[in-house]
MDTraj code that builds the backbone (N, CA, C; nanometers):
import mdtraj as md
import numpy as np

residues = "UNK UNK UNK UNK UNK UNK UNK UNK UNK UNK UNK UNK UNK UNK UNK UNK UNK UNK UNK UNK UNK UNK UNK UNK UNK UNK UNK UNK UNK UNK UNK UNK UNK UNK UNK UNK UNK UNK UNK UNK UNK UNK UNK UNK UNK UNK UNK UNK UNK UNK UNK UNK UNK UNK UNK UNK UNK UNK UNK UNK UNK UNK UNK UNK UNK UNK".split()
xyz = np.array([
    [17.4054, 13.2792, 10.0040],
    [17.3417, 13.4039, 10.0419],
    [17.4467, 13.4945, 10.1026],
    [17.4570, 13.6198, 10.0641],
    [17.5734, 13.7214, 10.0749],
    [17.5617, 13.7579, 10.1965],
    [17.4023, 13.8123, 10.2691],
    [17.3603, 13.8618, 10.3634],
    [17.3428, 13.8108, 10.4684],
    [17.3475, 13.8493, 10.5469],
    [17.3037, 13.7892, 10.6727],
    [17.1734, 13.7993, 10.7345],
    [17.0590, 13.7376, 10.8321],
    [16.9748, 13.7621, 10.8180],
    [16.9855, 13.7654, 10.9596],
    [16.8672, 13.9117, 10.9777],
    [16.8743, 13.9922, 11.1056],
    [16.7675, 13.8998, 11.2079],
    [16.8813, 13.8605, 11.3408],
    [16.7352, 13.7357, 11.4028],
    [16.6010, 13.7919, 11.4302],
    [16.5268, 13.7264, 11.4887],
    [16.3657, 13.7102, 11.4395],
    [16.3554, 13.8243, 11.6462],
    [16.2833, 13.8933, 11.6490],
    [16.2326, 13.9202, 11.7424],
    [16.0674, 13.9858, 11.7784],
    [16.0070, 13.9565, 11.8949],
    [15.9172, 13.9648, 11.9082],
    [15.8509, 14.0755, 11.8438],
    [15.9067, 14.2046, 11.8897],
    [15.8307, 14.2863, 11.7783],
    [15.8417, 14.3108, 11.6199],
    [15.9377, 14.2139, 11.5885],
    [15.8619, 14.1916, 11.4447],
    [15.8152, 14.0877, 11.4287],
    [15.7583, 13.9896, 11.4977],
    [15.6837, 13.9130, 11.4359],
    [15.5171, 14.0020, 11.4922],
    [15.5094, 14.1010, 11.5945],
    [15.3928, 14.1348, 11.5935],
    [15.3568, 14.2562, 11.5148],
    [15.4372, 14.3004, 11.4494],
    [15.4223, 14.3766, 11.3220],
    [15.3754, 14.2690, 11.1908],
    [15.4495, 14.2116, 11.1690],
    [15.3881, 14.0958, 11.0420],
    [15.2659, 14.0661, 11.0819],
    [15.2351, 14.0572, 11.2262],
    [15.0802, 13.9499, 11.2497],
    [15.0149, 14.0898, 11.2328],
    [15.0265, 14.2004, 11.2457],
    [14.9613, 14.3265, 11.2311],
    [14.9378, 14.3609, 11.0441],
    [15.0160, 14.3307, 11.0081],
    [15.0332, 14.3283, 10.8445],
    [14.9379, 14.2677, 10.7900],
    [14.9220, 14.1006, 10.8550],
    [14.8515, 14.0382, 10.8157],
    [14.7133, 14.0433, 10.8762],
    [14.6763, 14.1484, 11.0095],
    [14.5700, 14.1521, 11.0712],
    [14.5081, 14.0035, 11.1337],
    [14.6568, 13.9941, 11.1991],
    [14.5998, 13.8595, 11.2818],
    [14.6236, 13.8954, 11.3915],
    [14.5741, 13.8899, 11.5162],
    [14.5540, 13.9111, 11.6524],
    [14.7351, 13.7870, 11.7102],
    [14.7796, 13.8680, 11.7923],
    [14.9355, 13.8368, 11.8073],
    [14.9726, 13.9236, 11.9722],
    [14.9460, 13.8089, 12.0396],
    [14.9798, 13.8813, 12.2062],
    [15.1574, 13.8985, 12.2194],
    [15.1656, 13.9692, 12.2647],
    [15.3161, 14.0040, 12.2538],
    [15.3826, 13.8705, 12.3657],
    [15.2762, 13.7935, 12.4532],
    [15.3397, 13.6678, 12.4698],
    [15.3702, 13.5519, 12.4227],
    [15.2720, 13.5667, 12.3187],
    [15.2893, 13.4354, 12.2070],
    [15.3533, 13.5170, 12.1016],
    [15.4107, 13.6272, 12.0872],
    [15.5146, 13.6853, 11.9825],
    [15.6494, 13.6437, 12.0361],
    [15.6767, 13.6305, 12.1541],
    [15.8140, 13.5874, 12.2438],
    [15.8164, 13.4345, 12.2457],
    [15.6850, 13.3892, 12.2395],
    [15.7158, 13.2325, 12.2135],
    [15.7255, 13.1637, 12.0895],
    [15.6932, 13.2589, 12.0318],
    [15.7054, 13.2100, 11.8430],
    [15.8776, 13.2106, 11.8131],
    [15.9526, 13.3064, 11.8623],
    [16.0897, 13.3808, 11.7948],
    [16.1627, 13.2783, 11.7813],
    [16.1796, 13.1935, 11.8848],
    [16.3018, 13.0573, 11.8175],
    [16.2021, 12.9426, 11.6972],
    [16.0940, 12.9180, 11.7050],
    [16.0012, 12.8889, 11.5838],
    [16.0712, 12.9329, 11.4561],
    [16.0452, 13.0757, 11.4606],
    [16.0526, 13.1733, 11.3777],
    [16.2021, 13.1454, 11.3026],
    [16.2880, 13.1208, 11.4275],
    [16.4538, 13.1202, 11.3568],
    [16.4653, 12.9705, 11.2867],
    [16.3912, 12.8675, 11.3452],
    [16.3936, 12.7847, 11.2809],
    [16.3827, 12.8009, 11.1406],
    [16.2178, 12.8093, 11.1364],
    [16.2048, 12.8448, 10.9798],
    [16.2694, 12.9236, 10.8723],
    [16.3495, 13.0187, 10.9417],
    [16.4147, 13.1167, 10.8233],
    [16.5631, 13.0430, 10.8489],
    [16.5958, 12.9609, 10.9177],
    [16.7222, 12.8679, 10.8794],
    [16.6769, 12.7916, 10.7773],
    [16.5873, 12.7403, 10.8071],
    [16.5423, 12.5989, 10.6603],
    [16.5534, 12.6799, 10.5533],
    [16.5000, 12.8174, 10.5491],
    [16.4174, 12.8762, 10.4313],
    [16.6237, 12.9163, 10.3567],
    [16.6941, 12.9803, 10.4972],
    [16.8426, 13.0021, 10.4167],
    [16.9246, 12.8760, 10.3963],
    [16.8890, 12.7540, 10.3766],
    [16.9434, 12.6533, 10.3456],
    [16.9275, 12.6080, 10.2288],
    [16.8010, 12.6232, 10.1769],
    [16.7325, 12.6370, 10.0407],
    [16.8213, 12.6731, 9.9494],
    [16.8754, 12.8195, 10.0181],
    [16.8959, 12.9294, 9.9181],
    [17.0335, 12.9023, 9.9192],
    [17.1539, 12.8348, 9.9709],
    [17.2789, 12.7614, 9.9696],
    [17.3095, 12.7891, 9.7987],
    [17.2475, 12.6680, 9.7414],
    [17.3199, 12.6626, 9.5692],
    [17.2854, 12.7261, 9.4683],
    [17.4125, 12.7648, 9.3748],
    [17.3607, 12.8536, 9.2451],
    [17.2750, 12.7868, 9.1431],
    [17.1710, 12.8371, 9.1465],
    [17.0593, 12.7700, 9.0150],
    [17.1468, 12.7273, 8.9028],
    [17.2111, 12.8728, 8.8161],
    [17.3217, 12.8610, 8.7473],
    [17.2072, 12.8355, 8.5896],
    [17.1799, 12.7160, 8.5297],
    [17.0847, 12.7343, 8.3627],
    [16.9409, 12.6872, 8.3971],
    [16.8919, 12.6662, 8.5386],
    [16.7763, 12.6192, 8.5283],
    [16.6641, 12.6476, 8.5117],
    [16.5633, 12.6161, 8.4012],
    [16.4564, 12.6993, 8.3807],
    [16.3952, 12.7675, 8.4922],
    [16.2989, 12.8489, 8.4379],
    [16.1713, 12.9223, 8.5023],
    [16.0663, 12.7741, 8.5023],
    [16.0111, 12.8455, 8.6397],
    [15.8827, 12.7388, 8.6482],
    [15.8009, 12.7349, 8.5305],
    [15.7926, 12.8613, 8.4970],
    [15.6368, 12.8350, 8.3926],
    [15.6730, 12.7668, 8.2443],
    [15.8175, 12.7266, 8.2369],
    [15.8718, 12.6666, 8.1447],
    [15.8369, 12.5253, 8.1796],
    [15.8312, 12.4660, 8.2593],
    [15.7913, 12.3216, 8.2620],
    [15.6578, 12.2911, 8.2361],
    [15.6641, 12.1890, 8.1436],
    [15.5048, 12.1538, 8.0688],
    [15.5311, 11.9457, 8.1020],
    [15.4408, 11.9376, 8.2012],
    [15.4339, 11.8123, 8.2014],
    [15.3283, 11.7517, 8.1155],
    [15.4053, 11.6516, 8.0522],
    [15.3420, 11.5103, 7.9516],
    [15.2520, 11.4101, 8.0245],
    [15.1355, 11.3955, 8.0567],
    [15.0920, 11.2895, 8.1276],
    [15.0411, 11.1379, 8.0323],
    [15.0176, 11.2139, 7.9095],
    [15.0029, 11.0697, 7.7901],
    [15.1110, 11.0086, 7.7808],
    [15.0884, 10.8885, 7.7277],
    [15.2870, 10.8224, 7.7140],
    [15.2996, 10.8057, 7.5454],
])
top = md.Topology()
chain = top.add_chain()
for i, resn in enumerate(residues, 1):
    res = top.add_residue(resn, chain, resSeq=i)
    for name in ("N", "CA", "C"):
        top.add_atom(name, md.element.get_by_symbol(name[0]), res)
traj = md.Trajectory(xyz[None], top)
């Protein structure tokens, strides 16, 4: 990943919970933010290797008869 990703802070996660129209106290928006960095570390760890020839999902057709 080229970019860097801008850390997680309280008022944007209470904009997203606003997006999504979920009720989001700006104290449990301050207790979510290291949560928050967690998950978008896992999520940029994912994104580490080049796919490079690998199909599209909707290309896989699983065989369940033998």
């Amino acid at each position: 990943m080229s970019q860097r990703r801008h850390p997680s802070d309280p008022a944007l996660l209470e904009a997203a919970a606003r997006l999504a129209n979920l009720p989001l106290s700006p104290q449990r928006a301050a207790q979510l933010v290291p949560a928050m960095d967690g998950v978008f570390q896992m999520l940029d760890a994912q994104d580490q290797g080049a796919l490079g020839e690998t199909a599209p999902a909707f290309a896989f057709r699983a065989r369940w008869e033998a």
